[in-house]
N, C-alpha and C positions, 0 to 999 in steps of 0.2 A: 155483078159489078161491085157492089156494097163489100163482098168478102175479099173480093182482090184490093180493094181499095185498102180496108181494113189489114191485111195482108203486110199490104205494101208499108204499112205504120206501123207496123208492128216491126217489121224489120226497119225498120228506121229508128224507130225507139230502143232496138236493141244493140245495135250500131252507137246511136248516143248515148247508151246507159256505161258503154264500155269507154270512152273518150274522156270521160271525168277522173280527179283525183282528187279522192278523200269528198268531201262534202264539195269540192269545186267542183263544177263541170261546165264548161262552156255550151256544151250543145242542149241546156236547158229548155231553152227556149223552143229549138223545134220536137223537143221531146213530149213540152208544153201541145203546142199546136195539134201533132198528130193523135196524139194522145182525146185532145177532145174532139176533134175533126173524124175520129173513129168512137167515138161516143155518138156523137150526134148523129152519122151515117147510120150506125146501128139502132138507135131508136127511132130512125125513119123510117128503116127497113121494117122492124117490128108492126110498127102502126100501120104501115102499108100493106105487112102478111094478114095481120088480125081483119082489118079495114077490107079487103081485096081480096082476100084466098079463104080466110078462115069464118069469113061472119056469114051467116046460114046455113052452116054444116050443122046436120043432124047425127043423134048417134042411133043407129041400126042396131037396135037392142037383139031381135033376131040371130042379126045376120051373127053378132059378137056372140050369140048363146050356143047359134053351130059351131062357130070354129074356138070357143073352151073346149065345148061336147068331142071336137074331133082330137084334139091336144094330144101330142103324143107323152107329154109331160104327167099327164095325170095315172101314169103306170108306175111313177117312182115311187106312188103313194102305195100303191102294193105290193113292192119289193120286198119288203121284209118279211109280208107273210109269204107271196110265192114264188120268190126268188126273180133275181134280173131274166135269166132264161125264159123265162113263160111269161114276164113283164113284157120284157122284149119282145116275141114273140104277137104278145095281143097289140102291141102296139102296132107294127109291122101289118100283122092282118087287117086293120082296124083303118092302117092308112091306104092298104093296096084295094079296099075295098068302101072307102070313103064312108065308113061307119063310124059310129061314136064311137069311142073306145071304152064309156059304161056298159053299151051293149055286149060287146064282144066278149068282156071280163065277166059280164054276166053267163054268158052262152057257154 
């Protein structure tokens, strides 16, 4: 609701930003308004995500060390020695077979 709100100011403040001429603009005021009325909506939201969704998350050191380990990314590191084809290749293996992809490059 926060982003539609916010949303919806945004296209209003853009709507008034176009209404003015030279340093005049009449539609100031509500450019004013929505402007902080989408400030303050979003630092609610903030407090609320941190507050309500985010505080007592832990980080799963683990679980972050299998899925580097399985990364298909860490084949581009040896590319140059043995080519995309066989990079490509362990990597492919590596996922069809839900292995690290050090092992594989290893084997």
């Amino acid at each position: 609701m926060i982003c539609a709100q916010v949303i919806g100011n945004d296209a209003t403040i853009t709507i008034g930003g176009q209404s003015g001429n030279f340093q005049l603009n009449v539609m100031l005021p509500v450019i004013a308004f929505n402007l902080l009325q989408s400030l303050e909506l979003l630092g609610i939201g903030c407090r609320n995500l941190a507050d309500h969704a985010l505080a007592g998350f832990r980080v799963n050191r683990e679980r972050i060390g299998d899925a580097l380990e399985q990364n298909p990314i860490l084949v581009t590191a040896l590319n140059p020695v043995i080519g995309y084809e066989k990079g490509a290749a362990i990597a492919k293996k590596a996922y069809a077979e839900g292995r690290s992809v050090l092992d594989v490059a290893a084997e």
